[in-house]
MDAnalysis code that builds the backbone (N, CA, C; Angstrom):
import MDAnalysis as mda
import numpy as np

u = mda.Universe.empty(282, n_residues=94, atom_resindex=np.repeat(np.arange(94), 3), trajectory=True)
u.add_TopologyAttr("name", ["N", "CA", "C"] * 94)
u.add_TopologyAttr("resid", np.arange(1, 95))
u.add_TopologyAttr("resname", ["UNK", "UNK", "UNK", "UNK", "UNK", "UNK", "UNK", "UNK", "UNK", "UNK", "UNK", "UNK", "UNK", "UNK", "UNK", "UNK", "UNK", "UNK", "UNK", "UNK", "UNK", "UNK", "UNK", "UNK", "UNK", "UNK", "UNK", "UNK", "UNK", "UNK", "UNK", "UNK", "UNK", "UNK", "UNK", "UNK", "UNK", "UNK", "UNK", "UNK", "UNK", "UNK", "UNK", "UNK", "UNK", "UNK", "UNK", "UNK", "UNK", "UNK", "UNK", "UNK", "UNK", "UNK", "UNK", "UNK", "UNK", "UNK", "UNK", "UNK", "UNK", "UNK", "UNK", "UNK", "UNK", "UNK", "UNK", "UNK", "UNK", "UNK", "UNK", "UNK", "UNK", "UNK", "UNK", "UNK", "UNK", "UNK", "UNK", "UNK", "UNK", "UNK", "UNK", "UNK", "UNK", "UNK", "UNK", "UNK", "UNK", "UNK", "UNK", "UNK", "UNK", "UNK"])
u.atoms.positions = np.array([
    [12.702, -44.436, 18.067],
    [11.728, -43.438, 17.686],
    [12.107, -42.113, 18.354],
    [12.389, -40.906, 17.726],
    [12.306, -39.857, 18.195],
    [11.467, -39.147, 19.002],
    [11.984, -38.143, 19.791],
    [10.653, -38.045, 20.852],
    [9.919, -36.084, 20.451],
    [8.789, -36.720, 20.449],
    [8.124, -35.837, 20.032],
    [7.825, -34.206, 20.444],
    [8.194, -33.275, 19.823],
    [8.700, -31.746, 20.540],
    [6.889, -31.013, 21.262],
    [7.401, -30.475, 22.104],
    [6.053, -29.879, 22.562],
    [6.716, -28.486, 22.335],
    [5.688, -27.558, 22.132],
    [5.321, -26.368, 21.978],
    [5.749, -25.885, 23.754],
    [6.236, -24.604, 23.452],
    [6.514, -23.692, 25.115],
    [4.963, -23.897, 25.100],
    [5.101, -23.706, 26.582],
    [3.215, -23.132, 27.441],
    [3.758, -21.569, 27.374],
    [2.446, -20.356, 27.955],
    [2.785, -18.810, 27.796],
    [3.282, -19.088, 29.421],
    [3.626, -19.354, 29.996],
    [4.410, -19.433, 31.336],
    [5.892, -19.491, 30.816],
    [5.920, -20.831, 30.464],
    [7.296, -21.320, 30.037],
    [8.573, -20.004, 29.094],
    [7.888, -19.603, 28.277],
    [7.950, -18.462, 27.048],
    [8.198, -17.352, 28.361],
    [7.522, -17.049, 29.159],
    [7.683, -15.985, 29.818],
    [8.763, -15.905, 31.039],
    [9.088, -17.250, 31.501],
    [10.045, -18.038, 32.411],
    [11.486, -17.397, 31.156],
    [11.741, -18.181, 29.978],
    [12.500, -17.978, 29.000],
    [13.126, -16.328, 28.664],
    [11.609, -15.572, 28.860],
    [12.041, -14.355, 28.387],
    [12.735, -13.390, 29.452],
    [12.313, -14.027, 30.589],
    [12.723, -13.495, 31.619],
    [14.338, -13.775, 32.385],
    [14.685, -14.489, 32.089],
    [15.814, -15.096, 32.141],
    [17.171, -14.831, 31.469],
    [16.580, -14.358, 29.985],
    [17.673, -13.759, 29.283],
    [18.466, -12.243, 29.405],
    [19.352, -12.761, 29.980],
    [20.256, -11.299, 30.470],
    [20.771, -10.491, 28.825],
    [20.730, -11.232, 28.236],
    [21.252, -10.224, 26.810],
    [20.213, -9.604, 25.975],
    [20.177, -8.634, 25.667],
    [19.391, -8.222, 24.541],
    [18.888, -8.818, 23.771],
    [20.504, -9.054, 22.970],
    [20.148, -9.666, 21.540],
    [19.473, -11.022, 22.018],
    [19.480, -11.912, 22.547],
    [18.930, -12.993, 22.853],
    [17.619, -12.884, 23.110],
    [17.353, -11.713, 23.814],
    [15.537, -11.329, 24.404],
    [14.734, -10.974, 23.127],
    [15.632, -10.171, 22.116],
    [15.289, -10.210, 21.171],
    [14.681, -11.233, 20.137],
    [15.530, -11.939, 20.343],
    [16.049, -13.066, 19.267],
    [14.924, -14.267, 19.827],
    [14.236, -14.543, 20.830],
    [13.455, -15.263, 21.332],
    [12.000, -14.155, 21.191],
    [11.800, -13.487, 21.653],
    [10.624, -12.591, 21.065],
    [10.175, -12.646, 19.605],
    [11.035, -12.074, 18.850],
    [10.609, -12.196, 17.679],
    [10.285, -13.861, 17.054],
    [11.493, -15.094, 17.488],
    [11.086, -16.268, 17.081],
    [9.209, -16.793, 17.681],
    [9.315, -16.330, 18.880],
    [8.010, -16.567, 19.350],
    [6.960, -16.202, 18.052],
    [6.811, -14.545, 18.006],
    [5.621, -13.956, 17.203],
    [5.498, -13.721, 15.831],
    [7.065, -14.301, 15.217],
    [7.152, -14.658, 13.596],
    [6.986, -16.130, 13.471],
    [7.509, -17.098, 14.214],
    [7.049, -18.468, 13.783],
    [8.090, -18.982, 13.319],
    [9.166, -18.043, 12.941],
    [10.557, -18.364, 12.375],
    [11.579, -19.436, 13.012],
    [12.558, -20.362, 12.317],
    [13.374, -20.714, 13.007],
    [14.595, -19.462, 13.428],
    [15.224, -19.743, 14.576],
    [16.689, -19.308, 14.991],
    [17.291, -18.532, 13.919],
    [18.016, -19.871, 13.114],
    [18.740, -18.893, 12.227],
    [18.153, -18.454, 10.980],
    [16.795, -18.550, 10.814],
    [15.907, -17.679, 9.897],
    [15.969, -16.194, 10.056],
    [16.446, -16.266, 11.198],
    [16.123, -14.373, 12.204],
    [17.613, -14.199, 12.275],
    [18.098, -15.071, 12.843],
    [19.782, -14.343, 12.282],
    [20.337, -14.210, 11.531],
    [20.318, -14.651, 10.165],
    [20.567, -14.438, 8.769],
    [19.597, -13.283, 8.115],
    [18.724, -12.829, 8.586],
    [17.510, -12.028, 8.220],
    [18.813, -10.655, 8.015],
    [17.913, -10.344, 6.914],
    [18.941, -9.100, 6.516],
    [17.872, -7.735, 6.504],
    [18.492, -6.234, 6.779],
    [17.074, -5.671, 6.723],
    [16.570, -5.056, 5.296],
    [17.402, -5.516, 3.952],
    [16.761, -5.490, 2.737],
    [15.239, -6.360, 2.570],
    [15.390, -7.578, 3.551],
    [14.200, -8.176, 3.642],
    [13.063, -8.149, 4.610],
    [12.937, -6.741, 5.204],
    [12.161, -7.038, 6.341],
    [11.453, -5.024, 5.801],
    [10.281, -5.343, 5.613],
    [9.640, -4.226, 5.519],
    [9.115, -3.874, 6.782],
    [8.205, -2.305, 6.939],
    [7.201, -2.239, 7.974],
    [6.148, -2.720, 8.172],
    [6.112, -4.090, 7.577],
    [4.964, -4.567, 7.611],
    [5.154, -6.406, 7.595],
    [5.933, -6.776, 7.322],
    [6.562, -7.792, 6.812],
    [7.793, -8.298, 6.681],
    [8.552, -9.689, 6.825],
    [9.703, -10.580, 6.758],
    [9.540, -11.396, 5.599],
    [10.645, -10.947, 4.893],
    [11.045, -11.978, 3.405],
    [11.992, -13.079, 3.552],
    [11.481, -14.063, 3.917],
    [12.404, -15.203, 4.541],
    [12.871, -15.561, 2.821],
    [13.513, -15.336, 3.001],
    [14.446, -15.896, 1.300],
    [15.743, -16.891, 1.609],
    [16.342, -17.038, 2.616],
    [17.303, -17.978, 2.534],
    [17.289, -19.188, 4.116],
    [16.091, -19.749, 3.472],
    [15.450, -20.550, 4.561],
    [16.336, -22.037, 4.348],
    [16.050, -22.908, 4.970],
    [17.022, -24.262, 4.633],
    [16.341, -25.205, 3.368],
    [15.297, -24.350, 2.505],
    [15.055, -25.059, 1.471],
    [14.343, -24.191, 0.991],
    [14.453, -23.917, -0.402],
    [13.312, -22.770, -0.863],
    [11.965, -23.056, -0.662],
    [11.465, -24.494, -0.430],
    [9.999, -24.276, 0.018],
    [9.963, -24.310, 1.454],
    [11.093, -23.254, 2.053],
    [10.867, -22.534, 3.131],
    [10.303, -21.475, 2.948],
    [10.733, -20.396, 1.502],
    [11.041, -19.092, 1.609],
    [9.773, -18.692, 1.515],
    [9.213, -17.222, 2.110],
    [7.816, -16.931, 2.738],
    [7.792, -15.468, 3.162],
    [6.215, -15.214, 3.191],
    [6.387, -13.495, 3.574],
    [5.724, -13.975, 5.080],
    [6.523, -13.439, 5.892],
    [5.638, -13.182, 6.931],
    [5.110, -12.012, 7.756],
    [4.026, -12.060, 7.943],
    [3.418, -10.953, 8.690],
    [4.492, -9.845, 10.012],
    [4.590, -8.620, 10.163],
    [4.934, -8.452, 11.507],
    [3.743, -8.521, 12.731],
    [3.833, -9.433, 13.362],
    [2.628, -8.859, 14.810],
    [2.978, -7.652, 15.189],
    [1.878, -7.437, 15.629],
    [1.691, -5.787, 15.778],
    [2.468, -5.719, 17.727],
    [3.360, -6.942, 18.377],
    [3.493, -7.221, 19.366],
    [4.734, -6.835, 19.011],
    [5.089, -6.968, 18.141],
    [6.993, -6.709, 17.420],
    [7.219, -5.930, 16.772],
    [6.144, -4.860, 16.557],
    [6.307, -3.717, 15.632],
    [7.332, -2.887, 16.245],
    [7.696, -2.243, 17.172],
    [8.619, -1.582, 17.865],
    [9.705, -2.534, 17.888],
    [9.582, -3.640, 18.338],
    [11.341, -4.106, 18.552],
    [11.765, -4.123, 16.914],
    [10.905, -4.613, 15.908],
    [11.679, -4.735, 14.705],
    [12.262, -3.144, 14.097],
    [11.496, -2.063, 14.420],
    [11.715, -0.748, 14.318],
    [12.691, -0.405, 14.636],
    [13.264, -0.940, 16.096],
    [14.618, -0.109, 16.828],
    [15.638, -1.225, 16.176],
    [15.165, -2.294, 15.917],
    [16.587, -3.214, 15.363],
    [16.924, -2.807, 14.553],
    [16.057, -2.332, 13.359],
    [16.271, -1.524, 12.004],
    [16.849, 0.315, 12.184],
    [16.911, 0.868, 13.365],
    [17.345, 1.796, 13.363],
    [18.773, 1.534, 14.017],
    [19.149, 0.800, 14.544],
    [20.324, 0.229, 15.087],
    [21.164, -0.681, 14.524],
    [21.349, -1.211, 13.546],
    [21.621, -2.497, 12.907],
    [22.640, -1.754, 12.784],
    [24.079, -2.254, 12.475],
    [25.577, -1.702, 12.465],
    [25.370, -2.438, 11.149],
    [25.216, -3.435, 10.844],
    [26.044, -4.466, 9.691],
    [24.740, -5.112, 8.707],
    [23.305, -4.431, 8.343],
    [22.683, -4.787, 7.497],
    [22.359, -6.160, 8.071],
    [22.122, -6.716, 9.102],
    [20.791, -7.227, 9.945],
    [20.219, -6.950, 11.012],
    [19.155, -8.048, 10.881],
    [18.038, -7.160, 11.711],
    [18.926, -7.097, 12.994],
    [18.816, -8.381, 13.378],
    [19.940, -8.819, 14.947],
    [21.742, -8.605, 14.517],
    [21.821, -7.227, 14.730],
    [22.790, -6.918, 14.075],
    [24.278, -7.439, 15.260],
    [25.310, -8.051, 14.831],
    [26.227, -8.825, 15.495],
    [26.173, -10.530, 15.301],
])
């Protein structure tokens, strides 16, 4: 039997965020936190799909993945500067 995943505690999440010496990674764990997204949902994220308001998950691991999701108003700035910075047409650009 597989063993059953627990959810971070807001300690744990904050232990995590604190820890990450890279950007893109602090990034990349922030936003998974307050979109709900998997990993490579956010690294494949392109910024044709990501409005100011919203994430167009379109190439999820099954189309009844694909989904709009909200931006929290906690990620409104980081998704802003990723989108003004992106070299290569994603969000987590590299």
């Amino acid at each position: 039997m597989a063993a059953q995943q627990k959810a971070f505690r807001s300690e744990e999440y904050q232990k995590l965020v604190a820890a990450s010496k890279h950007p893109t990674l602090t990034d990349l764990i922030v936003l998974a936190a307050y979109a709900g997204c998997r990993i490579e949902e956010l690294c494949i994220l392109k910024t044709e799909n990501v409005a100011h308001d919203r994430f167009e998950i379109v190439n999820a691991k099954s189309e009844a993945g694909w989904r709009t999701i909200p931006i929290h108003r906690e990620i409104k700035q980081t998704v802003a500067r990723l989108l003004d910075t992106t070299e290569d047409g994603y969000l987590l650009s590299g």
